[in-house]
C-alpha positions, 0 to 999 in steps of 0.5 A: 501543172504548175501555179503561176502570176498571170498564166498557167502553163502546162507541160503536160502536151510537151511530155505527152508529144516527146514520149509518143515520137519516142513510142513510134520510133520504138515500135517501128525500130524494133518490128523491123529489127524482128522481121530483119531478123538481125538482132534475137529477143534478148538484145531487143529487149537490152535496145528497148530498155537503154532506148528509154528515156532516163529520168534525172532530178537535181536531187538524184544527180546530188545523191548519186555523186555523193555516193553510188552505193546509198543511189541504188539502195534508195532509186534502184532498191526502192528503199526509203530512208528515215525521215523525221515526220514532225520537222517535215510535217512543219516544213511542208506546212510553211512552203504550202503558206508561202505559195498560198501568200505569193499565189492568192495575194491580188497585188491591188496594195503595194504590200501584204500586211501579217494579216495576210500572212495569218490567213493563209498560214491558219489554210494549213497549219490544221495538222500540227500541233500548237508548238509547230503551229506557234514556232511556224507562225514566228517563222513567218512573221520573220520572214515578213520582215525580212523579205516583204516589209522591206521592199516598196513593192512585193512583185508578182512572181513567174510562178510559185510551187511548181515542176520542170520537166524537159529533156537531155540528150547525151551520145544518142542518150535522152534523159528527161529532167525533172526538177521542183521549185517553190518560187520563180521570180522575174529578174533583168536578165533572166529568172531567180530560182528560189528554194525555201529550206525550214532547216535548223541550221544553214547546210549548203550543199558542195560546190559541185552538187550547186553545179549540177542544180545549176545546170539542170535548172538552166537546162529545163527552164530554158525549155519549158518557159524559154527563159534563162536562169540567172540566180538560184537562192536558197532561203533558210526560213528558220535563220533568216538567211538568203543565200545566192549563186549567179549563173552567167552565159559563159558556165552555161556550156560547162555545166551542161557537160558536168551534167552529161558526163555523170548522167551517162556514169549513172546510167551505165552504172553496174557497180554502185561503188560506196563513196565513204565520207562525212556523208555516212554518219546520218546516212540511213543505209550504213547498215546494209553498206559493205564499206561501213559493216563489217557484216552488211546486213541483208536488203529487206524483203521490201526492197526492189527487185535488182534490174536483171538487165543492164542499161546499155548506151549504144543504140 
C-alpha cells in the first residue's frame, strides 16, 4: 500500500487477481498434460518453472546489464553485498522525513515553514548519532530553500514512498515489474517520477541504465494509476542538484522493446558471463569473480543453492 495525496490505492487485488488466473491455468495445463501423458515429470516441471511469473526492478535490470556475473552472485546465490551501515542509516532517515513532510503536511497555508521540517525530521532521527543527526538537519533545511521556499505554493503530490508493481509480457513470457519511488508529482501532461539520492557526490547512472528505469516506470504506471510518466528527476540531497530526464510518447515503444529484449537475456541466462569495467573497482564480488582473481574464491556456505533447472521460454 503506497501513501498518497488524497486516496489510497492499492495494488494488492490486482496482484492477487493476476496470480490466481495464472494458478488456474497452471494447474489445469498441467493435469491435463498428466492425464495425456504427452510430457514426463521432468518437462512438467521445466514448463512449470519457465511459466512462472519473472519479477523484474529497475534495480536488477541495472545490475544485470552492468554485469551478468556480480547479477547471479547477488539474486540467484543470495549474496549481499557490503554496505556502509551509517551512510544508509542517514540515508533511510532523511526519505522517511521527506515522506512524512510531504504526507502529513494539511496543505491549509501556501508553505511549510522549517518548523515543519524540524518536527517531522525529530519522527525519525532517534537512531543516529548527534553528528548524523546535525548534518541531516542541514540537509534539510537546504532543501527548504531550495525546493519548497521558492515556490508560491508547495502542491499535493500524487503519492509519496510507495511501490509499482505490473506486468510484461514478452514472447509468451510474463514478467511482473516491480519498482520503488519516493515521490510522484502531478505534471501538465502526465507524472514526475522523483527519487531522492543522500549520496555525497552526484553519480548518474549510464545512459542505457536511464532507459531501462525509464521504461519500467512508464510501463507499471501506466497500469497501476493510468497515467503517463513524462519526467523522472533525481534529487541529490547532500548538493542540492536536480536532475532531469523527459520521456515522450515517441520512446515509449522503444523502450519497452530495450526493456524486453534484456528481460528475455536474463531469463534464459545459464552463463552469467562477467562484464569487466569500471564498474569492478567497488564491487563486493571480485573475490569470488573468475575475470578478476586469478584463483576466485569459493561461494560461501551461506550462498544459495545454484537453480538445478534452467528456465526455458517455449511454453
Amino acid at each position: 500500500m503506497s501513501r498518497l495525496g488524497g486516496s489510497r490505492v492499492s495494488i494488492i487485488s490486482y496482484v492477487t487477481s493476476m496470480h490466481l488466473s495464472y494458478l488456474w491455468l497452471l494447474h489445469k495445463t498441467l493435469v491435463d498434460a498428466c492425464f495425456s501423458r504427452e510430457i514426463g515429470l521432468a518437462s512438467l516441471l521445466r514448463f512449470a518453472i519457465s511459466a512462472m511469473p519473472y519479477s523484474l526492478s529497475a534495480t536488477k535490470l541495472q545490475n544485470y546489464h552492468r554485469c551478468p556475473q556480480a547479477y547471479y552472485f547477488r539474486y540467484e546465490r543470495g549474496m549481499s553485498g557490503p554496505v556502509s551501515f551509517g551512510s544508509a542509516s542517514l540515508g533511510t532517515a532523511l526519505h522517511q522525513a521527506l515522506a512524512t513532510i510531504y504526507y502529513d503536511w494539511h496543505y491549509q497555508a501556501p508553505l511549510p515553514q522549517l518548523a515543519w521540517l524540524e518536527f517531522c525530521w525529530h519522527q525519525h532521527n532517534a537512531k543516529l548519532s548527534p553528528a548524523q543527526q546535525a548534518e541531516g538537519w542541514e540537509i534539510l533545511c537546504n532543501y527548504w530553500q531550495r525546493y519548497i521556499s521558492t515556490q508560491l505554493v508547495m502542491r499535493r503530490p500524487l503519492a509519496v514512498e510507495g511501490k509499482l508493481q505490473g506486468s510484461l509480457e514478452v514472447e509468451n513470457v510474463e514478467f511482473v515489474l516491480a519498482g520503488r519511488y519516493d515521490r510522484l508529482d502531478w505534471l501538465d501532461d502526465g507524472v514526475e517520477l522523483i527519487d531522492y539520492k543522500s549520496a555525497k557526490q552526484v553519480a548518474l547512472p549510464e545512459p542505457a541504465e536511464i532507459d531501462l528505469q525509464l521504461g519500467l516506470y512508464y510501463l507499471a504506471l501506466e497500469q497501476v494509476y493510468q497515467q503517463s510518466l513524462s519526467r523522472l528527476s533525481f534529487i541529490y540531497l547532500r548538493t542540492r542538484e536536480r536532475i532531469s530526464f523527459e520521456v515522450t510518447p515517441e520512446l515509449k515503444g522503444q523502450l519497452k522493446d530495450t526493456i524486453g529484449e534484456l528481460a528475455l537475456s536474463l531469463r534464459a541466462d545459464a552463463q552469467w558471463e562477467p562484464a569487466p569495467g569500471e564498474q569492478c573497482n567497488p564491487c563486493g564480488y571480485k573475490r569470488y569473480c573468475p575475470a578478476m582473481a586469478d584463483k576466485p574464491e569459493q561461494l560461501p556456505e551461506t550462498a544459495k543453492p545454484a537453480s538445478q533447472v534452467q528456465l526455458v521460454l517455449s511454453l
